[in-house]
PDB file of N, CA, C, O and CB in Angstrom:
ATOM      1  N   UNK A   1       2.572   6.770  -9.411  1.00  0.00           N
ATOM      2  CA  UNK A   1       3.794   6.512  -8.679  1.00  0.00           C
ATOM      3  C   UNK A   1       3.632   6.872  -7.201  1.00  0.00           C
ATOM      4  O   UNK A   1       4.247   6.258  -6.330  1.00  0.00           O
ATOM      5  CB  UNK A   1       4.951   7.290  -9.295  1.00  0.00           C
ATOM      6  N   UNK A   2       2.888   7.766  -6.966  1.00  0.00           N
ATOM      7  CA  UNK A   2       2.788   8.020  -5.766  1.00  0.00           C
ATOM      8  C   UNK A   2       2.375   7.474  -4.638  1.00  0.00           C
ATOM      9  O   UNK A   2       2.701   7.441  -3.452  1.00  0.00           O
ATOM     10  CB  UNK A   2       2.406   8.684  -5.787  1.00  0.00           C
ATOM     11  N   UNK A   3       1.090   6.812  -5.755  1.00  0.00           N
ATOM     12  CA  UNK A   3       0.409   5.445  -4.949  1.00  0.00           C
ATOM     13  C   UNK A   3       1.313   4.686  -4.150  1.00  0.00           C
ATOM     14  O   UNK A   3       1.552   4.477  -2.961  1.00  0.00           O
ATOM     15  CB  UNK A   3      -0.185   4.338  -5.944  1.00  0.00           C
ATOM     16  N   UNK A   4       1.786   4.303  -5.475  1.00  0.00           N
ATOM     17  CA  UNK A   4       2.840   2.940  -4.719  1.00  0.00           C
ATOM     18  C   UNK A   4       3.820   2.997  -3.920  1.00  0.00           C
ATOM     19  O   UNK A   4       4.233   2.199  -3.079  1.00  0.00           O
ATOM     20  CB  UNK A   4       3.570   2.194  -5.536  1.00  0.00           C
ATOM     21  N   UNK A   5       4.158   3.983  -4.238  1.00  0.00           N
ATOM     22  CA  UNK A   5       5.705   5.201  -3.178  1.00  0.00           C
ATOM     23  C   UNK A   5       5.181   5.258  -1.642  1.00  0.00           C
ATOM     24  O   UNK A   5       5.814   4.680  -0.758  1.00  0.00           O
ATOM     25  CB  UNK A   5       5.812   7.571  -3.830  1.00  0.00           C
ATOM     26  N   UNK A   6       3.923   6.026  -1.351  1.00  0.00           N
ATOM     27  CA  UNK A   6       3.034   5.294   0.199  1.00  0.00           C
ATOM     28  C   UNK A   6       2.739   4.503   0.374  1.00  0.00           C
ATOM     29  O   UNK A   6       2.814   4.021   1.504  1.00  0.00           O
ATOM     30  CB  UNK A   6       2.051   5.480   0.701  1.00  0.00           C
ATOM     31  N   UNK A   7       2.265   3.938  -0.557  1.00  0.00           N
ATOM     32  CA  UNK A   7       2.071   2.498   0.237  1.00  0.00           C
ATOM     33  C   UNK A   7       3.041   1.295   0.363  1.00  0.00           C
ATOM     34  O   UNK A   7       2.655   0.231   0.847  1.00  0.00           O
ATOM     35  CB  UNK A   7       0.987   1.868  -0.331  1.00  0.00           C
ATOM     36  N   UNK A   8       4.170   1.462  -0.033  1.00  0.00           N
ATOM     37  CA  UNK A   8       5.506   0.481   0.055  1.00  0.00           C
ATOM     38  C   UNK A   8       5.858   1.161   0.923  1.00  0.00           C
ATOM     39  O   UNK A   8       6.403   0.312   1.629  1.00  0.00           O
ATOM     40  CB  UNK A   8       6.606   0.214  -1.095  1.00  0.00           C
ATOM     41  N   UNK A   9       6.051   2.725   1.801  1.00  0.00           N
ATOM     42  CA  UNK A   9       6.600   3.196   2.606  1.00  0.00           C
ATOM     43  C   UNK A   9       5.854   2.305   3.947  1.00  0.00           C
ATOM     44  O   UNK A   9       6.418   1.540   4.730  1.00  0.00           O
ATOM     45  CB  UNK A   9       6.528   4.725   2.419  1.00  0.00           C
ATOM     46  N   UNK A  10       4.253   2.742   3.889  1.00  0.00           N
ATOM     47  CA  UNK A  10       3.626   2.247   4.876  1.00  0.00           C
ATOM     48  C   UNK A  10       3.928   0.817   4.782  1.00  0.00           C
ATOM     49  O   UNK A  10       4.843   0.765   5.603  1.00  0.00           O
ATOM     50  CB  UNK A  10       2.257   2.599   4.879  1.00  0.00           C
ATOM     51  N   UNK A  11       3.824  -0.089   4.454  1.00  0.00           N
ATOM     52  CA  UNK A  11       4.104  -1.487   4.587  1.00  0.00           C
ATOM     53  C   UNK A  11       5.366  -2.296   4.477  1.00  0.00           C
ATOM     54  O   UNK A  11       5.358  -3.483   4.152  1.00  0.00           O
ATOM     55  CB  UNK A  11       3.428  -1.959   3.825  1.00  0.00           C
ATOM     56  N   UNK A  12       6.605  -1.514   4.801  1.00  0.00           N
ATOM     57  CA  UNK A  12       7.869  -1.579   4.888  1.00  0.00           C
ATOM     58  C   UNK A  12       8.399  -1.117   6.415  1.00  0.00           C
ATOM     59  O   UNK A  12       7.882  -0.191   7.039  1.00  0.00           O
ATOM     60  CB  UNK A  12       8.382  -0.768   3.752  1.00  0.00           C
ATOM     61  N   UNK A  13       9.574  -1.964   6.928  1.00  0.00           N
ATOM     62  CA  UNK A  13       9.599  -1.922   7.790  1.00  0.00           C
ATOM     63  C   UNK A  13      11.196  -0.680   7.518  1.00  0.00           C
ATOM     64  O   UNK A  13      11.991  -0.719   6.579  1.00  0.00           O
ATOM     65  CB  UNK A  13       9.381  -3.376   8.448  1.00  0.00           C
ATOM     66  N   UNK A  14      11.191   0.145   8.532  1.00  0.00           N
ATOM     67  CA  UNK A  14      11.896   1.332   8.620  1.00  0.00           C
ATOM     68  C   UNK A  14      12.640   1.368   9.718  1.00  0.00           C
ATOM     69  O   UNK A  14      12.322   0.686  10.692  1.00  0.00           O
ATOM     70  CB  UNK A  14      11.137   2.401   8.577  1.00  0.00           C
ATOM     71  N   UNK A  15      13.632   2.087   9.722  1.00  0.00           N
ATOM     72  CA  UNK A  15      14.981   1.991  11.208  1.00  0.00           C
ATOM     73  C   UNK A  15      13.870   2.752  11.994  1.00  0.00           C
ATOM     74  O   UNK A  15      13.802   2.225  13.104  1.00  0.00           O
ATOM     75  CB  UNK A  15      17.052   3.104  11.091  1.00  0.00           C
ATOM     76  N   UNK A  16      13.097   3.629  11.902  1.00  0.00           N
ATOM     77  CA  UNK A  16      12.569   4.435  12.610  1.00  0.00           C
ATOM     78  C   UNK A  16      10.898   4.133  12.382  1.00  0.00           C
ATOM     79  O   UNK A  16      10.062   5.032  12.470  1.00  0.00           O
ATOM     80  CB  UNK A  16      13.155   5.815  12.258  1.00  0.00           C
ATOM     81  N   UNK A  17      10.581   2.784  12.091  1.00  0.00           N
ATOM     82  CA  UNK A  17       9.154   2.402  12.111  1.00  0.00           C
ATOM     83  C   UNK A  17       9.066   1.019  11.921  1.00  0.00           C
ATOM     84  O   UNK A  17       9.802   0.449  11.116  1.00  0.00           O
ATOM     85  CB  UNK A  17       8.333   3.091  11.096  1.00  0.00           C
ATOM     86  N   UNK A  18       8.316   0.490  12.522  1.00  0.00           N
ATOM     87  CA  UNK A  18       7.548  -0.576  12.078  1.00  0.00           C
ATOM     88  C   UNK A  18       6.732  -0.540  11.005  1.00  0.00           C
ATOM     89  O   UNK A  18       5.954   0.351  10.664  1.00  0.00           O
ATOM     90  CB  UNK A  18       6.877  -0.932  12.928  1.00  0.00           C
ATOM     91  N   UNK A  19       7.026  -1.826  10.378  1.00  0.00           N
ATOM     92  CA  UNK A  19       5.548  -1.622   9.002  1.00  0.00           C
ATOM     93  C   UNK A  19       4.182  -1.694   9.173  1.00  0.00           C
ATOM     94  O   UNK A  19       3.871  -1.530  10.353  1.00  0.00           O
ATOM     95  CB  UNK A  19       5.484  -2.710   7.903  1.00  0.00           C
ATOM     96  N   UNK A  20       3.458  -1.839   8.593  1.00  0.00           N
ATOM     97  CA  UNK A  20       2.111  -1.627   9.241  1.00  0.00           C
ATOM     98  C   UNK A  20       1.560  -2.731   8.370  1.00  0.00           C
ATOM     99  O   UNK A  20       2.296  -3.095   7.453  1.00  0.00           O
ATOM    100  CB  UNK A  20       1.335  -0.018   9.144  1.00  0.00           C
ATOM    101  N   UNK A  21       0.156  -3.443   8.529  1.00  0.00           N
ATOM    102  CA  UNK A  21      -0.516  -4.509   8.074  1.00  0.00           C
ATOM    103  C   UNK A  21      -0.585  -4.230   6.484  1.00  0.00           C
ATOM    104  O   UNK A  21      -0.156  -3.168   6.034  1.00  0.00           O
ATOM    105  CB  UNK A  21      -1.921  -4.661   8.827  1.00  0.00           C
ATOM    106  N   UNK A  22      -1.056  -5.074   5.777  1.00  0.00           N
ATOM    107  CA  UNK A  22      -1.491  -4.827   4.080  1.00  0.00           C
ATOM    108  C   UNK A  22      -3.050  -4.107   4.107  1.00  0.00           C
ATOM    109  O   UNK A  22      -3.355  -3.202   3.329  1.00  0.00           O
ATOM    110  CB  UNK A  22      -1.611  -6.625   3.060  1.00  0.00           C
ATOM    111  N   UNK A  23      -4.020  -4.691   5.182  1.00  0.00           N
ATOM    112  CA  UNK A  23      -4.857  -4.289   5.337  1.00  0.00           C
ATOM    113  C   UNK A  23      -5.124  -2.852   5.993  1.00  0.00           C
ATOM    114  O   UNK A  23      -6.098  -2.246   5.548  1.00  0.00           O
ATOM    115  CB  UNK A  23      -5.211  -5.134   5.709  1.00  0.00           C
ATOM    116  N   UNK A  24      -4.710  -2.516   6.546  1.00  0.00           N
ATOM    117  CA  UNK A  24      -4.114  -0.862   7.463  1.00  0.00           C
ATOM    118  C   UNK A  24      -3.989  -0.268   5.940  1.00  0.00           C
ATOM    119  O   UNK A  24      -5.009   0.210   5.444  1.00  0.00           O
ATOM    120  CB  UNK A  24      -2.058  -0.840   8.722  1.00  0.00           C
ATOM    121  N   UNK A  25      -3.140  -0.277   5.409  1.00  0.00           N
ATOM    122  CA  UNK A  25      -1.989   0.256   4.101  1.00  0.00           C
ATOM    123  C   UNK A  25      -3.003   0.792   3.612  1.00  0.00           C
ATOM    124  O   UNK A  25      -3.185   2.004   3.727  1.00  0.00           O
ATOM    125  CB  UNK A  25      -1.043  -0.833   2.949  1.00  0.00           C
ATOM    126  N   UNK A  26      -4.159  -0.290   2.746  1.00  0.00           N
ATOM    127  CA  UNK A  26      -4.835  -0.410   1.695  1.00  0.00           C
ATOM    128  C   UNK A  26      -6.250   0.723   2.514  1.00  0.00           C
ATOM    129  O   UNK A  26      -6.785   1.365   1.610  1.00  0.00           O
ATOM    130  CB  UNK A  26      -5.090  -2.279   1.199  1.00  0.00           C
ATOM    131  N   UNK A  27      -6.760   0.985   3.639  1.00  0.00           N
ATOM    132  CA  UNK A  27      -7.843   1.752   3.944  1.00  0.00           C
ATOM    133  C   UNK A  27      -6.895   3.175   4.175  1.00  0.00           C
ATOM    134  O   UNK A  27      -7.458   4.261   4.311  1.00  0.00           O
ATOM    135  CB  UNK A  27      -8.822   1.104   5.316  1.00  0.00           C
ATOM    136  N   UNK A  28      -5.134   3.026   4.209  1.00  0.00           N
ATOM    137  CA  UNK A  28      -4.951   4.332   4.264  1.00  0.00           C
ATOM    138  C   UNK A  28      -4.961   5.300   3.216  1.00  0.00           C
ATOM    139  O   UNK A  28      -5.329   6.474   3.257  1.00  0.00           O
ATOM    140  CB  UNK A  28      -4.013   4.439   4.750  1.00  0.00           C
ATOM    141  N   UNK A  29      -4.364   4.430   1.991  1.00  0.00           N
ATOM    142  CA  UNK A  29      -4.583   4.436   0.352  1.00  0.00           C
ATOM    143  C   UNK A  29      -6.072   5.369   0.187  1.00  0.00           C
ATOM    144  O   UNK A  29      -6.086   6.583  -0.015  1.00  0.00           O
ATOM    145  CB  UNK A  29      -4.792   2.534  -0.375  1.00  0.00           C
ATOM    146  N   UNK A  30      -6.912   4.767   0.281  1.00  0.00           N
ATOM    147  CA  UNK A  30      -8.759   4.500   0.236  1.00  0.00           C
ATOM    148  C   UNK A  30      -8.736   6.035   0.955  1.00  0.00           C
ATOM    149  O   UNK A  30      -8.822   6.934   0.119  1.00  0.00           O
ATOM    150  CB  UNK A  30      -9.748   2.745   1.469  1.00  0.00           C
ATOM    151  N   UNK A  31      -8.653   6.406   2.105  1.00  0.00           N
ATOM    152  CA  UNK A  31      -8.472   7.592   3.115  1.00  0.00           C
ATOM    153  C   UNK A  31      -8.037   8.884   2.110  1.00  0.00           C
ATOM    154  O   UNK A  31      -8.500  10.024   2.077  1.00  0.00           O
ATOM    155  CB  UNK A  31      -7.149   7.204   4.396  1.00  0.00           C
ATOM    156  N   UNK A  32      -7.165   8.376   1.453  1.00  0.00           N
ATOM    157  CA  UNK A  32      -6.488   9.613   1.180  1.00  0.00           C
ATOM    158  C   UNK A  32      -7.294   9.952  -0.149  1.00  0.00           C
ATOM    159  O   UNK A  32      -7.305  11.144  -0.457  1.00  0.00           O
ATOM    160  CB  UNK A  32      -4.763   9.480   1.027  1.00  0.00           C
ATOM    161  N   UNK A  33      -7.984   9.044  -0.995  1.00  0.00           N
ATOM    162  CA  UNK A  33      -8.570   9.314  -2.266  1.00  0.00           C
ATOM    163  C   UNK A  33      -9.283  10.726  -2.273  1.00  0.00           C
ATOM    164  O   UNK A  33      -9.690  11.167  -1.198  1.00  0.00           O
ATOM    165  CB  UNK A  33      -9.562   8.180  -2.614  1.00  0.00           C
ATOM    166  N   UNK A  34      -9.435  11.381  -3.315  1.00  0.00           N
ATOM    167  CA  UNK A  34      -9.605  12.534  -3.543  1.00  0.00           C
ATOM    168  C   UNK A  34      -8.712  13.767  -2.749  1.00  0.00           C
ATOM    169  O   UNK A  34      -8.719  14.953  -3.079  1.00  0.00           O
ATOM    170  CB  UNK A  34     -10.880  12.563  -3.380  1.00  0.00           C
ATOM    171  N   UNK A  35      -8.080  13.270  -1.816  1.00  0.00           N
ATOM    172  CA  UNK A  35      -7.663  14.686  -1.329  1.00  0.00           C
ATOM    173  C   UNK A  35      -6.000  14.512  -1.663  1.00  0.00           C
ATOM    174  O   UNK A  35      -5.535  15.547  -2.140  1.00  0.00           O
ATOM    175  CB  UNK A  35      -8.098  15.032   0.543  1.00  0.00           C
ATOM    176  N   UNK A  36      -5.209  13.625  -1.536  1.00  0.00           N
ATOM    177  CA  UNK A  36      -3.891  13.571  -1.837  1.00  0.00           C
ATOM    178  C   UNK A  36      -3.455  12.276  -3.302  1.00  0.00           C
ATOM    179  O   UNK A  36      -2.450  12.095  -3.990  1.00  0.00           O
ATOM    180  CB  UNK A  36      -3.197  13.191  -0.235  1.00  0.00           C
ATOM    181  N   UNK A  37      -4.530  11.764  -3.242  1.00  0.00           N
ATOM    182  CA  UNK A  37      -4.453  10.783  -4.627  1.00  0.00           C
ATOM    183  C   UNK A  37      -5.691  11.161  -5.562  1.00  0.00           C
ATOM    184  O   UNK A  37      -6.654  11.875  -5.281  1.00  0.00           O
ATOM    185  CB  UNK A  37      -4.579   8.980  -4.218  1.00  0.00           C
ATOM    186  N   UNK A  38      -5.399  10.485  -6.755  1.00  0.00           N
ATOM    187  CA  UNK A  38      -6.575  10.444  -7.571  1.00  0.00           C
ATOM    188  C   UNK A  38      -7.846  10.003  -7.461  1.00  0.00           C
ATOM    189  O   UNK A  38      -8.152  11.185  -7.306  1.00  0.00           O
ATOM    190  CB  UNK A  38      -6.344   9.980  -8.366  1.00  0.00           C
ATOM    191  N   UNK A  39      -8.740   9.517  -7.401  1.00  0.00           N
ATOM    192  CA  UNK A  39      -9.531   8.765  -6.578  1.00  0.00           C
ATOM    193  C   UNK A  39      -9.421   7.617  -8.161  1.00  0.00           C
ATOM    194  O   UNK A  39      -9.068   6.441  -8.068  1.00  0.00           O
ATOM    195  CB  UNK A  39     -11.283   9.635  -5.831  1.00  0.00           C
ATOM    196  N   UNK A  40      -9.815   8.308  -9.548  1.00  0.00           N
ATOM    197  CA  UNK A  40      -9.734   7.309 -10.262  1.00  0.00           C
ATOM    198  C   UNK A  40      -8.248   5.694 -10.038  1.00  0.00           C
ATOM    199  O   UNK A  40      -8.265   4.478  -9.845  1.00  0.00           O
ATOM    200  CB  UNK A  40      -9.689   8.243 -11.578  1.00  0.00           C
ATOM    201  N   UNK A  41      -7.351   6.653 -10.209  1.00  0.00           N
ATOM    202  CA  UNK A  41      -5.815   5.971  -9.811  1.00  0.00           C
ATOM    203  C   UNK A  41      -6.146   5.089  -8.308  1.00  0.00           C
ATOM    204  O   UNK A  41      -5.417   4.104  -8.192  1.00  0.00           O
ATOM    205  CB  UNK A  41      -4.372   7.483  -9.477  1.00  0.00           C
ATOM    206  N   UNK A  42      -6.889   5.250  -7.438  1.00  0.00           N
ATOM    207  CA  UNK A  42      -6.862   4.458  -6.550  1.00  0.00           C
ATOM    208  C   UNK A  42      -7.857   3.333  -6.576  1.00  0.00           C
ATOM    209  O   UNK A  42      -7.750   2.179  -6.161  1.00  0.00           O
ATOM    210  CB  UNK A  42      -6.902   5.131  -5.553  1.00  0.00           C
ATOM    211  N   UNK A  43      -8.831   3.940  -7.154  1.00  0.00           N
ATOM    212  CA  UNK A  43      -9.812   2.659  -7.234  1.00  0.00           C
ATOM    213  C   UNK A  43      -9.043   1.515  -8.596  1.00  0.00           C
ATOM    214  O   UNK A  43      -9.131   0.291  -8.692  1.00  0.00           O
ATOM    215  CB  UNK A  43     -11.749   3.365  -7.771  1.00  0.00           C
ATOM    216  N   UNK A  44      -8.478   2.289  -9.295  1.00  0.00           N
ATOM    217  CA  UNK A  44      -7.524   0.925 -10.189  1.00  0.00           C
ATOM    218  C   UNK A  44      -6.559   0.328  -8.832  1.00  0.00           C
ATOM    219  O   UNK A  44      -6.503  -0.893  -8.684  1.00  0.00           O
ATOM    220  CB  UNK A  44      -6.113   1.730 -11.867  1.00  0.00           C
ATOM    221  N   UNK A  45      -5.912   1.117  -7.992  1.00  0.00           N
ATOM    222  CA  UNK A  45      -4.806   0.433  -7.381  1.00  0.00           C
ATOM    223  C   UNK A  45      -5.682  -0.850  -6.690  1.00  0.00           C
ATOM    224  O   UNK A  45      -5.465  -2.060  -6.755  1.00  0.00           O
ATOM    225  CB  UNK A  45      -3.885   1.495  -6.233  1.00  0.00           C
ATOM    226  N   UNK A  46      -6.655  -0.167  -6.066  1.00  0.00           N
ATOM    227  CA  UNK A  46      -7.205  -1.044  -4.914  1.00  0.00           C
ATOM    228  C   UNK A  46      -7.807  -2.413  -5.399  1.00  0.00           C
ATOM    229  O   UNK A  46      -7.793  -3.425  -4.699  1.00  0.00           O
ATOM    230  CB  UNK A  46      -8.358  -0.243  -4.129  1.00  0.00           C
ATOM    231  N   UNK A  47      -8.291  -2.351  -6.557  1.00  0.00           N
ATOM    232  CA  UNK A  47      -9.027  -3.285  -7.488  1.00  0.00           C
ATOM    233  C   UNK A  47      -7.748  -4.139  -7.612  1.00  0.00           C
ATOM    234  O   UNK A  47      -7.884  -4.950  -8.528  1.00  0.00           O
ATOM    235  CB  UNK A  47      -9.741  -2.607  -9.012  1.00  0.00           C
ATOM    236  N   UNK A  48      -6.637  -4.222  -7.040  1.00  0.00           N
ATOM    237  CA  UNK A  48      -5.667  -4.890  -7.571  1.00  0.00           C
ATOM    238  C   UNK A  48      -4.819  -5.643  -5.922  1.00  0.00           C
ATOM    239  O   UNK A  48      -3.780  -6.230  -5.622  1.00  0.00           O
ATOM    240  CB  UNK A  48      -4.700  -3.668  -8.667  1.00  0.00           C
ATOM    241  N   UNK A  49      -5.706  -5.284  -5.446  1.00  0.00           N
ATOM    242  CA  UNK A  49      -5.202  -5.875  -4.134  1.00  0.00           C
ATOM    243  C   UNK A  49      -4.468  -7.128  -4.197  1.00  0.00           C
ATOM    244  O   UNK A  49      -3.258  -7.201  -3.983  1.00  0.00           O
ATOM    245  CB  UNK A  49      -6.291  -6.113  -3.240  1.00  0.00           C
ATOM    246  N   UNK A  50      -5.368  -8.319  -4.556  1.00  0.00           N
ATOM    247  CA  UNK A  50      -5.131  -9.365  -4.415  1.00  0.00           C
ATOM    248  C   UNK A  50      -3.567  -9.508  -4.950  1.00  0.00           C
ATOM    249  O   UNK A  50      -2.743  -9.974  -4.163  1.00  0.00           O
ATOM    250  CB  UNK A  50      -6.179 -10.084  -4.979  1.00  0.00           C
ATOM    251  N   UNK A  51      -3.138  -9.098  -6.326  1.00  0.00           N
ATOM    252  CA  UNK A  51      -1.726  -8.835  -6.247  1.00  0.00           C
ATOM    253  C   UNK A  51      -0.422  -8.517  -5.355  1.00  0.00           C
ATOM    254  O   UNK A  51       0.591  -9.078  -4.935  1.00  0.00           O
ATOM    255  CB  UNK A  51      -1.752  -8.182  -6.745  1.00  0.00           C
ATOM    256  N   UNK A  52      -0.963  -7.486  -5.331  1.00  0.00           N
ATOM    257  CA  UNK A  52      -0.394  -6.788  -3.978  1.00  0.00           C
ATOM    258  C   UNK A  52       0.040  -7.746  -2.706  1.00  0.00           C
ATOM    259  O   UNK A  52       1.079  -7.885  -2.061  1.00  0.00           O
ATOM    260  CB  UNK A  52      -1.580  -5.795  -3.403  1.00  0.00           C
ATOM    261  N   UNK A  53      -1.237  -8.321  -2.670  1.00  0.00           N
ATOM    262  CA  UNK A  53      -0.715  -8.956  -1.494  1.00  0.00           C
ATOM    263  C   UNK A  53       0.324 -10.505  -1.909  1.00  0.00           C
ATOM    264  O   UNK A  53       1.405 -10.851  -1.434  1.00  0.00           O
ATOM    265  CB  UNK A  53      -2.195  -9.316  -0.514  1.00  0.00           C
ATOM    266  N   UNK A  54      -0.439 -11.096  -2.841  1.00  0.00           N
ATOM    267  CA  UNK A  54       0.581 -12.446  -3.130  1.00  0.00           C
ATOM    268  C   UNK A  54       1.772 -12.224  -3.330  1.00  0.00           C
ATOM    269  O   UNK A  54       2.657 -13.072  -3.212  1.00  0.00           O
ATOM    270  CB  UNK A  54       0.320 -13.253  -4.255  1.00  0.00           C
ATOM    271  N   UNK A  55       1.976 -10.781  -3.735  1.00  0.00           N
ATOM    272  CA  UNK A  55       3.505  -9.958  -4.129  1.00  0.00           C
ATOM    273  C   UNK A  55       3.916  -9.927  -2.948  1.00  0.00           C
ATOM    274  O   UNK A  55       4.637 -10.878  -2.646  1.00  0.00           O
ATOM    275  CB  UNK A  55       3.578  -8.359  -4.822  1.00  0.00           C
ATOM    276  N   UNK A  56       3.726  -9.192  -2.177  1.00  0.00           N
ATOM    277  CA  UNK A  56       3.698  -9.362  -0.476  1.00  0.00           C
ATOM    278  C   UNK A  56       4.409 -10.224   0.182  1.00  0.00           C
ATOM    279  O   UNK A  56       5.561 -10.199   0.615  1.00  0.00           O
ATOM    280  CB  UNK A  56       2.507  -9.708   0.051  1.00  0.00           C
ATOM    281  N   UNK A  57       3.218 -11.317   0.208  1.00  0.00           N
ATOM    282  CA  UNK A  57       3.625 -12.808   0.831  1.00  0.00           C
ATOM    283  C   UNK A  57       5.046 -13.416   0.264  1.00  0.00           C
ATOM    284  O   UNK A  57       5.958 -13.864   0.959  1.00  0.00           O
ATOM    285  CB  UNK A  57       2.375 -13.977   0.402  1.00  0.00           C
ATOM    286  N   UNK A  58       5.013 -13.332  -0.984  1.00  0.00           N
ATOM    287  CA  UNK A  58       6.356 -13.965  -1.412  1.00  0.00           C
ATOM    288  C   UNK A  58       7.609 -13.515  -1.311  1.00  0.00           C
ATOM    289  O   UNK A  58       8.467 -14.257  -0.833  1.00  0.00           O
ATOM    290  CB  UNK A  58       6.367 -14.175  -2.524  1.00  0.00           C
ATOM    291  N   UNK A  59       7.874 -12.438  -1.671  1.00  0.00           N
ATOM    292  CA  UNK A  59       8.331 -11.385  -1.856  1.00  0.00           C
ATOM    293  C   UNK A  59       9.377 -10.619  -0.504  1.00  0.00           C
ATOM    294  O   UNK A  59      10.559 -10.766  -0.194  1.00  0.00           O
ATOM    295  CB  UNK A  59       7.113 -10.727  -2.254  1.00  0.00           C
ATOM    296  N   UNK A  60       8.131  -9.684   0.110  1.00  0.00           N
ATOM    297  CA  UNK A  60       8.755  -8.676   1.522  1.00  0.00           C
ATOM    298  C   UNK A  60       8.813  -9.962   2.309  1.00  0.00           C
ATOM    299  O   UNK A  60       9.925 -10.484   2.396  1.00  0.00           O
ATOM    300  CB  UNK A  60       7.558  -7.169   2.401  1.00  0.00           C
ATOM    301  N   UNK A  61       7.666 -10.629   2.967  1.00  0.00           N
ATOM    302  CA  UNK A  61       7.915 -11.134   3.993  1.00  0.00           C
ATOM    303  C   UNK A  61       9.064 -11.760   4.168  1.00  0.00           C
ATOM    304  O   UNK A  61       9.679 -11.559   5.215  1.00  0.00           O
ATOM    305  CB  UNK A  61       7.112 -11.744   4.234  1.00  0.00           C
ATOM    306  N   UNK A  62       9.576 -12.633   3.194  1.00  0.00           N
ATOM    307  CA  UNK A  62      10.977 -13.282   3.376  1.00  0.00           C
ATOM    308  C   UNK A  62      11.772 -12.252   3.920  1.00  0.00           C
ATOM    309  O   UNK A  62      12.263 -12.730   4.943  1.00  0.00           O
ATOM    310  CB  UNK A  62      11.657 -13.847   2.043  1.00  0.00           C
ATOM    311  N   UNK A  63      12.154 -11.102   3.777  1.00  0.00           N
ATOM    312  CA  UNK A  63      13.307 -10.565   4.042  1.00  0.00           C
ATOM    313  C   UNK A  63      13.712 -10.682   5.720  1.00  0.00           C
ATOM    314  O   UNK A  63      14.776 -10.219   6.131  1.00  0.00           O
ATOM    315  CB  UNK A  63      13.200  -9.134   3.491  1.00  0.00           C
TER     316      UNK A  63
END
C-alpha cells in the first residue's frame, strides 16, 4: 500500500504541487527500495509499469 500511496502522491497534481512525470515517479519508487520500501514489493511494482502507465493515460490525464 505504501507503494502505491507515493507514488499516486508523486504523480498527482496537488494545490501545493505539481505532479511529476510517470517516469520521475517510477526511479523515485526504484530510489527508495531497500531503505523505505521492500525491495521485493518494488521490483513486483515496477515489473508492472506498463500498467501503470496505460492506467495513467486513460484515466488521470483526463481530469
Amino acid at each position: 500500500m505504501a507503494i502505491s500511496d507515493v507514488f499516486d502522491a508523486l504523480v498527482s497534481k496537488r494545490c501545493y504541487k505539481d505532479a511529476i512525470p510517470l517516469e520521475e515517479a517510477f526511479k523515485e519508487i526504484k530510489k527508495e527500495s531497500g531503505t523505505h520500501f521492500d525491495p521485493e514489493l518494488v521490483r513486483i511494482f515496477l515489473s508492472n509499469k506498463d500498467a501503470y502507465t496505460r492506467i495513467h493515460e486513460e484515466f488521470i490525464e483526463e481530469e
